[in-house]
N, CA, C and O atoms as CSV, one atom per row, in Angstrom:
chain,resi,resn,atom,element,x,y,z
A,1,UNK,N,N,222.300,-147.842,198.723
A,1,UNK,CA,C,222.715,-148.452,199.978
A,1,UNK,C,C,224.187,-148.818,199.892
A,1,UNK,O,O,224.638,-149.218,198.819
A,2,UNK,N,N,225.083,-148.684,201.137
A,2,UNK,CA,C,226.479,-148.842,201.007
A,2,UNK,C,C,226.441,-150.532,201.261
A,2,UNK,O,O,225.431,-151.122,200.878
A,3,UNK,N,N,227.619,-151.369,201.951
A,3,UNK,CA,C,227.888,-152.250,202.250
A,3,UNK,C,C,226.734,-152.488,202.923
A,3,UNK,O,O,225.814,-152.860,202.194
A,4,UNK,N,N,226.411,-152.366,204.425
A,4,UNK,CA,C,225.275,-152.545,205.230
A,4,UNK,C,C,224.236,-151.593,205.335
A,4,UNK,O,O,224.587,-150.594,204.707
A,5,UNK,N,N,223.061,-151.434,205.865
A,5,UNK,CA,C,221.757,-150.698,207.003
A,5,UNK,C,C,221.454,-151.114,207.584
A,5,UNK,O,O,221.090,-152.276,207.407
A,6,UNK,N,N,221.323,-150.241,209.230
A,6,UNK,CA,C,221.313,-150.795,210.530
A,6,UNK,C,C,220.148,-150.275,210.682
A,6,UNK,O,O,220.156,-149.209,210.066
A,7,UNK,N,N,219.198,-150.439,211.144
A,7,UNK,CA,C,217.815,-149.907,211.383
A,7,UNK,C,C,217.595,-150.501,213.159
A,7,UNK,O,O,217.582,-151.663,213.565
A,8,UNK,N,N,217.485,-149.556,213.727
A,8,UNK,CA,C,217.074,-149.654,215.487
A,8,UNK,C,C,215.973,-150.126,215.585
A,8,UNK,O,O,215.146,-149.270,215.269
A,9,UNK,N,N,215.264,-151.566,216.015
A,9,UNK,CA,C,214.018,-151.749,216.177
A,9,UNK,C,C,213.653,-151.016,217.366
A,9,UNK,O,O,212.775,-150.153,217.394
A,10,UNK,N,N,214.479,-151.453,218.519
A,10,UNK,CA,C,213.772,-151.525,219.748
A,10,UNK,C,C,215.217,-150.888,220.684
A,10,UNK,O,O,216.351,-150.976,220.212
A,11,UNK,N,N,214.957,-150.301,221.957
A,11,UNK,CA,C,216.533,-150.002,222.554
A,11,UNK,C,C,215.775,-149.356,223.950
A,11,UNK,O,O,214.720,-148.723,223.981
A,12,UNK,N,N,216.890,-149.821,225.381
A,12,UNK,CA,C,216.158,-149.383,226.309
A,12,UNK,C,C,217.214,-149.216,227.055
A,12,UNK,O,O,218.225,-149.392,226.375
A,13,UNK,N,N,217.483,-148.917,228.309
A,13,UNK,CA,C,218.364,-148.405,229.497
A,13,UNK,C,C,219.614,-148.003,228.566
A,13,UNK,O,O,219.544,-147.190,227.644
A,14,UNK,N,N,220.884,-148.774,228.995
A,14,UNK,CA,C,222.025,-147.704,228.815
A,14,UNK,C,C,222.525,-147.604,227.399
A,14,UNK,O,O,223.610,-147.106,227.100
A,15,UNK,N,N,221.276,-148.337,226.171
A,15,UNK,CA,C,221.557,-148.305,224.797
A,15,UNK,C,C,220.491,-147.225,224.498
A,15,UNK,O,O,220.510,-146.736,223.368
A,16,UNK,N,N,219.768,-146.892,225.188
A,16,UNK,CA,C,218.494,-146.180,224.923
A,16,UNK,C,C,219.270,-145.120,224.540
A,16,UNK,O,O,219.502,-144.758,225.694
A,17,UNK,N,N,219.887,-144.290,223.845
A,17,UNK,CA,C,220.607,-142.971,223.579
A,17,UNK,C,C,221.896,-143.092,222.261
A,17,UNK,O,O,222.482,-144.068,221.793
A,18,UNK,N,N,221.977,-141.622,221.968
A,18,UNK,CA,C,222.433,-141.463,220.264
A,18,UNK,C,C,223.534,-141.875,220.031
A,18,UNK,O,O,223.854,-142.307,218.924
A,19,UNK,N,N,224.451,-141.806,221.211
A,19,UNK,CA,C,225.526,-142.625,221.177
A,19,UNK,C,C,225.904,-143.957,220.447
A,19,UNK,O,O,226.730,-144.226,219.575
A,20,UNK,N,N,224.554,-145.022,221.457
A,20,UNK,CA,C,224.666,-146.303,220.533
A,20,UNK,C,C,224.115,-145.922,219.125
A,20,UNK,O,O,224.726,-146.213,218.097
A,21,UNK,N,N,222.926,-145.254,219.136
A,21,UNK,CA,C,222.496,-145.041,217.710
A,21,UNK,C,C,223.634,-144.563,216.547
A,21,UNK,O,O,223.461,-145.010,215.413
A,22,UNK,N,N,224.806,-143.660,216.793
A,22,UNK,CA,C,225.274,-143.470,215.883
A,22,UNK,C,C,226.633,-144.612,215.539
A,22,UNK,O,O,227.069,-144.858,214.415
A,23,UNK,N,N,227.246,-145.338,217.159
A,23,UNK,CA,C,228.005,-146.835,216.719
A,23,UNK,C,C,227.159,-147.936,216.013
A,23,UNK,O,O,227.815,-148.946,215.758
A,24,UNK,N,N,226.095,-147.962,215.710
A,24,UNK,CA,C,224.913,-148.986,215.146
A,24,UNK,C,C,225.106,-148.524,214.069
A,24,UNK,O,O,225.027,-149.548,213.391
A,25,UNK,N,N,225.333,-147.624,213.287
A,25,UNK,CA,C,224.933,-146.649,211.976
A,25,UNK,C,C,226.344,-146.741,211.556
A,25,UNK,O,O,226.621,-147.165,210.434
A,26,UNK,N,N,227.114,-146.424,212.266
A,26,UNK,CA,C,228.824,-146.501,211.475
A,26,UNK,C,C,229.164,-147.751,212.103
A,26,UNK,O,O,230.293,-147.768,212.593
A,27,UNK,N,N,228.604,-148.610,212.195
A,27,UNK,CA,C,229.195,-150.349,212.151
A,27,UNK,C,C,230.245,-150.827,213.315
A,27,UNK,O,O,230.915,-151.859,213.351
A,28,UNK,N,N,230.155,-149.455,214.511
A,28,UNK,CA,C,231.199,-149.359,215.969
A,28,UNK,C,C,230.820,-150.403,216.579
A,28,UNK,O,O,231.791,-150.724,217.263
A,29,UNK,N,N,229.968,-151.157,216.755
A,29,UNK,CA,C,229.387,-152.387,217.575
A,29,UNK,C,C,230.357,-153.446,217.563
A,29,UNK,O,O,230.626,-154.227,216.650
A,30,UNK,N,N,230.908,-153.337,218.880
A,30,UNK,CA,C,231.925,-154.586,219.184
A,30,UNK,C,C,231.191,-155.242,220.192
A,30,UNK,O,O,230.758,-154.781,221.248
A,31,UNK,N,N,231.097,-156.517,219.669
A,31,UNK,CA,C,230.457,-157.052,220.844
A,31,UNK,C,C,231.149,-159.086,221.207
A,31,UNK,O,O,231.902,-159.860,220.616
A,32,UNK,N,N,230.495,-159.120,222.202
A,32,UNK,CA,C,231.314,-160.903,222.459
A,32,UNK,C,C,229.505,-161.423,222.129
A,32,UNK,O,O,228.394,-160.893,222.145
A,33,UNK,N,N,230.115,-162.791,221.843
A,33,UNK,CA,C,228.974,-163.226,221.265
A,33,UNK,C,C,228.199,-164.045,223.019
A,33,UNK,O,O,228.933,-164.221,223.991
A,34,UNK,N,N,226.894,-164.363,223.038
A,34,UNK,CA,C,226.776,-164.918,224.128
A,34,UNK,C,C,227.528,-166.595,224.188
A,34,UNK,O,O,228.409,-167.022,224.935
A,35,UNK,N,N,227.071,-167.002,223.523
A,35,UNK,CA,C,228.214,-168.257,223.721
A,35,UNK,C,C,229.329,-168.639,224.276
A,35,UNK,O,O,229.639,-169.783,224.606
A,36,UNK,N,N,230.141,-167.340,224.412
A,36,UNK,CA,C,231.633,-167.037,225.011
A,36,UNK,C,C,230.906,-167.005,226.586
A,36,UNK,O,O,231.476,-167.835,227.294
A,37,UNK,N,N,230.236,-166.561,227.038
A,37,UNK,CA,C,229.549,-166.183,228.451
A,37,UNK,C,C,228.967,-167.213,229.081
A,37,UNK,O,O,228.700,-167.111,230.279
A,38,UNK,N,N,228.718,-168.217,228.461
A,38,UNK,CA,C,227.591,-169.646,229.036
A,38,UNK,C,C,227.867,-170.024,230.415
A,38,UNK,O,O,229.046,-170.318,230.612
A,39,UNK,N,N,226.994,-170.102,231.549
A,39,UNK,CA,C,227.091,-170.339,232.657
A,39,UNK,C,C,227.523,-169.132,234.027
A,39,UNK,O,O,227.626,-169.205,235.252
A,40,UNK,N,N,227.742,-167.663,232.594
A,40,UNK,CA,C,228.361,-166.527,233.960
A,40,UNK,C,C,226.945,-166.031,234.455
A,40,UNK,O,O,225.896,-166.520,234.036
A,41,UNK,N,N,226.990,-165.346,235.082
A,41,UNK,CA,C,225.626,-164.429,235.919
A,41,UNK,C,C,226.009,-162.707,235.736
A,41,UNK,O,O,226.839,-162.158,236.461
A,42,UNK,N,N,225.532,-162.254,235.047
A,42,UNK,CA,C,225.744,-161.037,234.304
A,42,UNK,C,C,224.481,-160.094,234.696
A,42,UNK,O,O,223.298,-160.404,234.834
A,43,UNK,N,N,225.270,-158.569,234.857
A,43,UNK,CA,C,223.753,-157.775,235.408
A,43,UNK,C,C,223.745,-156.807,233.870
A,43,UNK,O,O,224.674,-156.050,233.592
A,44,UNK,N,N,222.672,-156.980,233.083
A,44,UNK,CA,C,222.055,-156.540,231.767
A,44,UNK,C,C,221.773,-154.837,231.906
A,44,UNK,O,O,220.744,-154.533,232.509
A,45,UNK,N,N,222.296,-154.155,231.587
A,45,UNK,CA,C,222.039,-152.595,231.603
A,45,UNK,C,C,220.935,-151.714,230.729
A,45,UNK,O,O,220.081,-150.898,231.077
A,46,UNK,N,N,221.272,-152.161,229.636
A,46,UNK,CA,C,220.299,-152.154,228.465
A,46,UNK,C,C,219.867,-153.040,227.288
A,46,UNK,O,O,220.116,-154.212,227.569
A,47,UNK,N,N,219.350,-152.923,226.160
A,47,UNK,CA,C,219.430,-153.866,225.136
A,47,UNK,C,C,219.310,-153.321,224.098
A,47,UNK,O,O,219.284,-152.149,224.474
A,48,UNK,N,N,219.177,-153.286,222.621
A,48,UNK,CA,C,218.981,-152.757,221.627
A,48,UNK,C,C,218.296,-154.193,220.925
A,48,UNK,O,O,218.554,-155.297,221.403
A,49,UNK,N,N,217.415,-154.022,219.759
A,49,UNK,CA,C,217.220,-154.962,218.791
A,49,UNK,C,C,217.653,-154.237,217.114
A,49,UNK,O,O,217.528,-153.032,216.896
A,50,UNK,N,N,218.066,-155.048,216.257
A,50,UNK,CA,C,219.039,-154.210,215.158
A,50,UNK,C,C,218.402,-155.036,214.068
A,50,UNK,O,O,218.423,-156.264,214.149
A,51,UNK,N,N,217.740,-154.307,212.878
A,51,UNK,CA,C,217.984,-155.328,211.683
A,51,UNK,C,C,218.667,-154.772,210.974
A,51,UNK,O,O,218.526,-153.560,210.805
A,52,UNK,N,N,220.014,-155.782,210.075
A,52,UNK,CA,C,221.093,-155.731,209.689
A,52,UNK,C,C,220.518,-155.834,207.838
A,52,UNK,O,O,220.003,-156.802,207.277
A,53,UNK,N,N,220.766,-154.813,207.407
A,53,UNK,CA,C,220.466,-155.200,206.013
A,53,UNK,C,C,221.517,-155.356,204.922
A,53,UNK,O,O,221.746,-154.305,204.324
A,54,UNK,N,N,221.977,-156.063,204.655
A,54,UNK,CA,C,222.862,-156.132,203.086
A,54,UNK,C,C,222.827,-156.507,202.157
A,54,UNK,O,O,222.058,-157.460,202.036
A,55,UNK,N,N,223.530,-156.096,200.985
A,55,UNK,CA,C,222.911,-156.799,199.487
A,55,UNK,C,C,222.751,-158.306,199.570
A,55,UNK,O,O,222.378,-158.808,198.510
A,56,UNK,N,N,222.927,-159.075,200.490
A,56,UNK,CA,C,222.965,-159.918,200.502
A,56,UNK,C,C,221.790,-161.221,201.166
A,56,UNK,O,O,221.280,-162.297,200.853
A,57,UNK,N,N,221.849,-159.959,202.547
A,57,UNK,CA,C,220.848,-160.641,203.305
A,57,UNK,C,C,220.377,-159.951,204.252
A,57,UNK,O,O,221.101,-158.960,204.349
A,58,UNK,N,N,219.562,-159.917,205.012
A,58,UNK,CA,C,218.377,-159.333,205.793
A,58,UNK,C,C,218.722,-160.341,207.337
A,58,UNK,O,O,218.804,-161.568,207.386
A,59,UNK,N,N,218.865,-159.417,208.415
A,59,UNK,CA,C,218.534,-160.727,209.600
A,59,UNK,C,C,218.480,-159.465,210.806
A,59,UNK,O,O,218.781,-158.308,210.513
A,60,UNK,N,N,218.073,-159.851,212.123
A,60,UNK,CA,C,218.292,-159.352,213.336
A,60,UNK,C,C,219.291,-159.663,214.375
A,60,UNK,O,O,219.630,-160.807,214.678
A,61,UNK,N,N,219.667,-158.756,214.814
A,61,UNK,CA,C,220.489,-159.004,215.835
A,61,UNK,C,C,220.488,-158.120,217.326
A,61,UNK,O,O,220.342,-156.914,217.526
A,62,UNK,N,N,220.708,-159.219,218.233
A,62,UNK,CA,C,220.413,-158.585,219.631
A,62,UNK,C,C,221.538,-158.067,220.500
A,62,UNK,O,O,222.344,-158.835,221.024
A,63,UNK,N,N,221.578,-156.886,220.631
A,63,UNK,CA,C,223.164,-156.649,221.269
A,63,UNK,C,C,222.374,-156.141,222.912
A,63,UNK,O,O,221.459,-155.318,222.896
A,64,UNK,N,N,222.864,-156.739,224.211
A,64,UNK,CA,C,222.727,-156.358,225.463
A,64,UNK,C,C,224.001,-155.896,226.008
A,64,UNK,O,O,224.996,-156.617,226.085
A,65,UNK,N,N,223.945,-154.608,226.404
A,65,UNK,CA,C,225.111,-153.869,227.758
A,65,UNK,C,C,225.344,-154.719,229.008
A,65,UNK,O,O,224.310,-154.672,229.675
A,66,UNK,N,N,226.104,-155.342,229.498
A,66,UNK,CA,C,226.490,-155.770,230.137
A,66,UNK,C,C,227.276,-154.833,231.113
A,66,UNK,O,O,227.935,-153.954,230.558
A,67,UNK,N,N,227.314,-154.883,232.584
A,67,UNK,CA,C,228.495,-154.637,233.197
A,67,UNK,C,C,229.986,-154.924,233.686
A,67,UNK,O,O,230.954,-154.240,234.017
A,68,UNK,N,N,229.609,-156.620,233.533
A,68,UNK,CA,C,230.938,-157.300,233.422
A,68,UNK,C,C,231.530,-157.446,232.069
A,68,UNK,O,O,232.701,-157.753,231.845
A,69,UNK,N,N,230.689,-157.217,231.266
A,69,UNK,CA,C,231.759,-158.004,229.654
A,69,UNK,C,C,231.129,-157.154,228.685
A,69,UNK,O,O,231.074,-157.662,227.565
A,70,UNK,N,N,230.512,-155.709,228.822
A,70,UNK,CA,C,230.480,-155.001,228.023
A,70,UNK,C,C,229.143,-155.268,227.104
A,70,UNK,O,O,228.076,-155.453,227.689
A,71,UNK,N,N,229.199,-155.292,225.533
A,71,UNK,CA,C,228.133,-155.644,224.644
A,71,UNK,C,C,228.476,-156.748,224.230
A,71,UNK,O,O,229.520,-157.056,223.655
A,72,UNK,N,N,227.152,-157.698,224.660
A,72,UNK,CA,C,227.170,-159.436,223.985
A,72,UNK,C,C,226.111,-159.197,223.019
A,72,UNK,O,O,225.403,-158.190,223.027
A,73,UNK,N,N,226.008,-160.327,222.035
A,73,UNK,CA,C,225.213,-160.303,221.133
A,73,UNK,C,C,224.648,-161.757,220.903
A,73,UNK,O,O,225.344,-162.747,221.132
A,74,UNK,N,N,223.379,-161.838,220.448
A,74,UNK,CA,C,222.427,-163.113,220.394
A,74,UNK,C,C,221.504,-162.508,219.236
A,74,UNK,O,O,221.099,-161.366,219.021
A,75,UNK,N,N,221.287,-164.072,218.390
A,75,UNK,CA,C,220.228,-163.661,217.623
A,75,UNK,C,C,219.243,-164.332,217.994
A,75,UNK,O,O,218.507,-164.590,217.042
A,76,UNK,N,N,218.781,-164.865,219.273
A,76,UNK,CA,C,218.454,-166.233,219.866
A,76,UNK,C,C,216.786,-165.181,220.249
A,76,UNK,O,O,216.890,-164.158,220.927
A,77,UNK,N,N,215.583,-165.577,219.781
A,77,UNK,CA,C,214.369,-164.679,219.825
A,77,UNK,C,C,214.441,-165.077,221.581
A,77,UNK,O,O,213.953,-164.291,222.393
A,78,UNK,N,N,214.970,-166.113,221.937
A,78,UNK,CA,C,213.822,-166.824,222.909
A,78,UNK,C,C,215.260,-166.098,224.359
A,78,UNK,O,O,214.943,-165.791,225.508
A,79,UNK,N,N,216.381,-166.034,223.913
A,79,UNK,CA,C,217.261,-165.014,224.736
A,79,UNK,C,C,216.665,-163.735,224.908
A,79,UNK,O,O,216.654,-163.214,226.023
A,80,UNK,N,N,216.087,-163.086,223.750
A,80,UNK,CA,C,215.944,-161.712,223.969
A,80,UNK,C,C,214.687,-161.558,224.561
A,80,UNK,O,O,214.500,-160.632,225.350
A,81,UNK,N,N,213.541,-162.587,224.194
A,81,UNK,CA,C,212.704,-162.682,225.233
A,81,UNK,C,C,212.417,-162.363,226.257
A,81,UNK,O,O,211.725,-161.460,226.727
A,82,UNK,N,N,213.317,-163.614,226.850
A,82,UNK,CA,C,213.617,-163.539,228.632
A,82,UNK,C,C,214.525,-162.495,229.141
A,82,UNK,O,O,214.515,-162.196,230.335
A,83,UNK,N,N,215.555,-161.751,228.028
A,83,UNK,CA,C,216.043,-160.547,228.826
A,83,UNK,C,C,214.899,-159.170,229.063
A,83,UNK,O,O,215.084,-158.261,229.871
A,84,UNK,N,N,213.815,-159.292,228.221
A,84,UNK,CA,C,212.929,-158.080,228.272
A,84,UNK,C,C,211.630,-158.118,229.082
A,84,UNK,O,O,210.895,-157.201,229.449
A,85,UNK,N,N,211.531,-159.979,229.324
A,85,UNK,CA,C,210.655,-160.214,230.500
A,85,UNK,C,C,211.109,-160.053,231.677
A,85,UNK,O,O,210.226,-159.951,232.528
A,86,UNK,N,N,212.696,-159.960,232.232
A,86,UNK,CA,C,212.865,-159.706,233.776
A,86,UNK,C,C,213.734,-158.937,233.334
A,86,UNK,O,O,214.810,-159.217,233.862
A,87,UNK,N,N,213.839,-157.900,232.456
A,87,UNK,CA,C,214.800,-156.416,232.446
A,87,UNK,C,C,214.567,-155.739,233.512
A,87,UNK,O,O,215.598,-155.110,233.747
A,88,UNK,N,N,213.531,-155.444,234.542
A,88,UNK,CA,C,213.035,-154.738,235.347
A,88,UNK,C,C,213.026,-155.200,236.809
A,88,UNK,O,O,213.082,-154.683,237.925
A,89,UNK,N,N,212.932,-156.396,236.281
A,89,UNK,CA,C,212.800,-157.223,237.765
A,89,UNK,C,C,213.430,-157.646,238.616
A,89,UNK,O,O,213.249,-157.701,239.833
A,90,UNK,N,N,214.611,-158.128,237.643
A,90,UNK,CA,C,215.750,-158.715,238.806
A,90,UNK,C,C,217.151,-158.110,238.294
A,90,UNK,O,O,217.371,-158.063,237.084
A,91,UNK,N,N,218.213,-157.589,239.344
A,91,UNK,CA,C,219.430,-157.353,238.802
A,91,UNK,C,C,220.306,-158.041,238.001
A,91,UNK,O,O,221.076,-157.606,237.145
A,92,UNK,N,N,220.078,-159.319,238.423
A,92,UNK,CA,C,221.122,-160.426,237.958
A,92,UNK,C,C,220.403,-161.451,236.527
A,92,UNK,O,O,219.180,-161.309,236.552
A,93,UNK,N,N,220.698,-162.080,235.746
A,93,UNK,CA,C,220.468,-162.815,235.194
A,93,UNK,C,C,221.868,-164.033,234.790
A,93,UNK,O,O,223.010,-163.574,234.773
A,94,UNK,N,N,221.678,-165.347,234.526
A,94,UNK,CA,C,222.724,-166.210,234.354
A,94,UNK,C,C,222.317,-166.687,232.777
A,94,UNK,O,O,221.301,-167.207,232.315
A,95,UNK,N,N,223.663,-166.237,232.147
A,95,UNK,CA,C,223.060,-166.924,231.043
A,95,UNK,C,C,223.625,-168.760,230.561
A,95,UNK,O,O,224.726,-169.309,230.607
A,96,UNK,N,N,221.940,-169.345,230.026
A,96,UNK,CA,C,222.083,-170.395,229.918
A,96,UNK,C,C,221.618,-171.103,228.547
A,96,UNK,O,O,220.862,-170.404,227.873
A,97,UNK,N,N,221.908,-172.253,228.065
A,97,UNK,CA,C,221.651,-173.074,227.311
A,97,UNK,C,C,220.691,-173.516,227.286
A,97,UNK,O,O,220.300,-173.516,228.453
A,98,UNK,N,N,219.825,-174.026,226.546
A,98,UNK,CA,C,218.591,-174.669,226.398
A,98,UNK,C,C,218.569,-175.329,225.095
A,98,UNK,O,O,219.334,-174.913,224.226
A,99,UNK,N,N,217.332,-176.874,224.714
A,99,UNK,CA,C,217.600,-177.491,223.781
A,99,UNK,C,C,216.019,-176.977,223.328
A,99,UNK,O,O,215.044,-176.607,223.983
A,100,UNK,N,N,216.215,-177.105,222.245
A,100,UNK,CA,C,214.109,-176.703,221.189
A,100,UNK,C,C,214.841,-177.995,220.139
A,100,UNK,O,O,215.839,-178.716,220.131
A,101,UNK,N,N,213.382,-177.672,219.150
A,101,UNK,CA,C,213.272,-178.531,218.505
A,101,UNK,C,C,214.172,-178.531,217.449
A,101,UNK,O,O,214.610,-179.502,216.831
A,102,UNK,N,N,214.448,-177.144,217.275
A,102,UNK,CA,C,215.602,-176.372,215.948
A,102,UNK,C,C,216.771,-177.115,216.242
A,102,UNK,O,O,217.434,-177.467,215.266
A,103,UNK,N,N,217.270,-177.510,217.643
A,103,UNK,CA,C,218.653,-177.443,218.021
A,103,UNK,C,C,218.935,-176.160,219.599
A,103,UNK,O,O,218.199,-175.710,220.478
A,104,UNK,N,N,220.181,-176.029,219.286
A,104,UNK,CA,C,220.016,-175.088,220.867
A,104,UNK,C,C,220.229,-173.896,221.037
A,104,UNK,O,O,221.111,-173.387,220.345
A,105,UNK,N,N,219.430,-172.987,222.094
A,105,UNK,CA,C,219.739,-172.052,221.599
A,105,UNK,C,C,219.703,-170.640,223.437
A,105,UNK,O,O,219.131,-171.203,224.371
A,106,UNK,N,N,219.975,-169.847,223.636
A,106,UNK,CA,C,220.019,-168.939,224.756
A,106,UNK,C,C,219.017,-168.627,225.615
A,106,UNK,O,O,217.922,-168.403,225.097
A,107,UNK,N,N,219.080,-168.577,226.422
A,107,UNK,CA,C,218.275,-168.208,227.458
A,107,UNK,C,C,218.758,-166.900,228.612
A,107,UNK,O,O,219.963,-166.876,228.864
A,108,UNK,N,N,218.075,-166.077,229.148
A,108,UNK,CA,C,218.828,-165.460,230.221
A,108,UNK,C,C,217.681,-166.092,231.526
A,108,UNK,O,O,216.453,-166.183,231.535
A,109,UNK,N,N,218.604,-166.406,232.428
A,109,UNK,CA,C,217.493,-167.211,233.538
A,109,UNK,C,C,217.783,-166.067,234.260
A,109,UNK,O,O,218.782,-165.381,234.046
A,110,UNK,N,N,216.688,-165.757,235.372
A,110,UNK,CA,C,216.873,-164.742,236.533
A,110,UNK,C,C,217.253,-165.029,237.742
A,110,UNK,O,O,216.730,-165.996,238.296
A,111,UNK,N,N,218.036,-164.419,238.274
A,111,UNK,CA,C,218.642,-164.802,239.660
A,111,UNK,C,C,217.867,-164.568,240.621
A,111,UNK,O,O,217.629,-163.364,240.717
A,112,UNK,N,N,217.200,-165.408,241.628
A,112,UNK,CA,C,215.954,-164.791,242.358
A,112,UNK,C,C,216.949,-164.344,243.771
A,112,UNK,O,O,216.250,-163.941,244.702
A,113,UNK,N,N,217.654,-164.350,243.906
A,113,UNK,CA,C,218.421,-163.849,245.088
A,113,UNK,C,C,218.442,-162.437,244.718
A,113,UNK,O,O,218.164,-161.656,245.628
A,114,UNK,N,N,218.705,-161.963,243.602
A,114,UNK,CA,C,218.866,-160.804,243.046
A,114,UNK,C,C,217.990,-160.058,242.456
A,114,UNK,O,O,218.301,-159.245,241.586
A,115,UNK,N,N,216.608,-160.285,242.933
A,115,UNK,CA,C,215.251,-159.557,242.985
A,115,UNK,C,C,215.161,-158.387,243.176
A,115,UNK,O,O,215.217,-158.088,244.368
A,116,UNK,N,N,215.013,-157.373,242.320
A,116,UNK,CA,C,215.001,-155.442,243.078
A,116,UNK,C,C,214.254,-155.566,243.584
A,116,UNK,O,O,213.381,-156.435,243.581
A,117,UNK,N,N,214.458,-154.521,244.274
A,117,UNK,CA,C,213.950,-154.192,246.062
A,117,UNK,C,C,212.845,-153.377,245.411
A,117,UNK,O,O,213.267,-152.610,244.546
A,118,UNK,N,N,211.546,-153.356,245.613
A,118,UNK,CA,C,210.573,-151.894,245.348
A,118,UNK,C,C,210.294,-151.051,246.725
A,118,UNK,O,O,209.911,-151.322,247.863
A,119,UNK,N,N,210.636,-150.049,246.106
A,119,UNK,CA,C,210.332,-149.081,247.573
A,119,UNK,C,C,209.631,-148.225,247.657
A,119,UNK,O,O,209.234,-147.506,246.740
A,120,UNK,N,N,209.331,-148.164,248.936
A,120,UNK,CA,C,207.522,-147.899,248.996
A,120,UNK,C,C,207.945,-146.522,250.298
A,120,UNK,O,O,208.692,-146.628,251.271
A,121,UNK,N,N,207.313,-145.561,249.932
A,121,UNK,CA,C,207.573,-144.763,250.753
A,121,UNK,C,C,206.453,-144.122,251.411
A,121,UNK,O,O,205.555,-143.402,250.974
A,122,UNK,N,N,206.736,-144.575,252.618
A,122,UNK,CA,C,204.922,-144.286,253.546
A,122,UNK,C,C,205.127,-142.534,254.295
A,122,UNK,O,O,206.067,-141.863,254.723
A,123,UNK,N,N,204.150,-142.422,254.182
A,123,UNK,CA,C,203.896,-141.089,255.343
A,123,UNK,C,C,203.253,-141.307,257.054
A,123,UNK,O,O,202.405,-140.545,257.520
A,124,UNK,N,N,203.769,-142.332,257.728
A,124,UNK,CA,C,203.863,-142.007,258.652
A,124,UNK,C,C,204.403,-141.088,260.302
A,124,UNK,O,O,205.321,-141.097,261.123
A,125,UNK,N,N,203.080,-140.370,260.007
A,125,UNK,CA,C,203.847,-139.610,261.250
A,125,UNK,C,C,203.400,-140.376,262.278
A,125,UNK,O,O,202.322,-140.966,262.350
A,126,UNK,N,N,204.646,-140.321,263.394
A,126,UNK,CA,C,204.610,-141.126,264.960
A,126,UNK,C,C,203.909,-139.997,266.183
A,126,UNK,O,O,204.280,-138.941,266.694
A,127,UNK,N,N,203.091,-140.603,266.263
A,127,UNK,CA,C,202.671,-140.041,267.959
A,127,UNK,C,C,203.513,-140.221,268.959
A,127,UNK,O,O,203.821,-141.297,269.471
A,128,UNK,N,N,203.914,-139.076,269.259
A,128,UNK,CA,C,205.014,-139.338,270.903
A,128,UNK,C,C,204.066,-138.748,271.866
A,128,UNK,O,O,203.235,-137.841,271.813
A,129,UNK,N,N,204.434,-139.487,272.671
A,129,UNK,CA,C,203.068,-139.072,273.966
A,129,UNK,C,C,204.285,-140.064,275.399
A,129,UNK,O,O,205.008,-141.060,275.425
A,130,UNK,N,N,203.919,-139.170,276.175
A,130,UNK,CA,C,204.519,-139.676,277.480
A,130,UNK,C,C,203.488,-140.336,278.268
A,130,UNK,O,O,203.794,-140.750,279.386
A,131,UNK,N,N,201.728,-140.558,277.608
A,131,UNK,CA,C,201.078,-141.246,278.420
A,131,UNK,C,C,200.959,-142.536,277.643
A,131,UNK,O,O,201.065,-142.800,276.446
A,132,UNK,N,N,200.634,-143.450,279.020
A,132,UNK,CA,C,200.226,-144.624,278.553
A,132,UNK,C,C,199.193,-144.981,278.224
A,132,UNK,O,O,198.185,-144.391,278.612
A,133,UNK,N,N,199.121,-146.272,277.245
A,133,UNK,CA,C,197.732,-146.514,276.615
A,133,UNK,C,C,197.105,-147.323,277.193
A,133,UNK,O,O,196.396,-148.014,276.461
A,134,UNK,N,N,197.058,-147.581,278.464
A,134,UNK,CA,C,195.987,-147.831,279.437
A,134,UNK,C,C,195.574,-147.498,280.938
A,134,UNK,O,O,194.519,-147.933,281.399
């Protein structure tokens, strides 16, 4: 083993592809940490989950695509959580602070204004008729 091993747990929308896989593998991952972000409202593109291995130490790390600020990173379980419980659901998320028992730690809250639309596509055909219905 060299300095590090990056091993891909998990990866979905705009990390889902070899691209990120091969910046994960040669150590290209620039990212802002979420902390720098506290209080913005950010729309999440994709996510990856990473365990980081070195002679030293073993840990995970969460890197999310962003559209405003690019790749942030959290090792926060209870952040990556809530980004994979409304990844689908809502465009927007705000990220926020929260206190546990550990001390404090990330959250992504969902913007309910910013709810995707599901669209439903009916087959109605219209009757045109020049008579009346009574």
């Amino acid at each position: 083993m060299g300095k590090y091993e990056v091993k891909i747990l998990e990866k979905k929308g705009t990390m889902d592809n070899s691209l990120f896989e091969e910046m994960a593998t040669r150590g290209d991952i620039t990212s802002i940490k979420v902390t720098e972000i506290l209080g913005q409202v950010v729309k999440i593109t994709g996510y990856a989950v990473c365990e980081i291995i070195t002679e030293d130490k073993n840990f995970t790390m969460n890197y999310f695509d962003t559209e405003e600020y690019g790749i942030i990173s959290s090792g926060s379980d209870i952040f990556k959580d809530s980004v994979i419980a409304y990844f689908d659901k809502v465009n927007n998320v705000r990220i926020s602070e929260i206190k546990t028992k550990k001390g404090k730690t990330y959250k992504a809250v969902p913007e309910l204004n910013s709810k995707k639309k599901e669209t439903k596509t009916e087959n109605k055909e219209q009757e045109t008729s020049d008579d009346l219905p009574f």
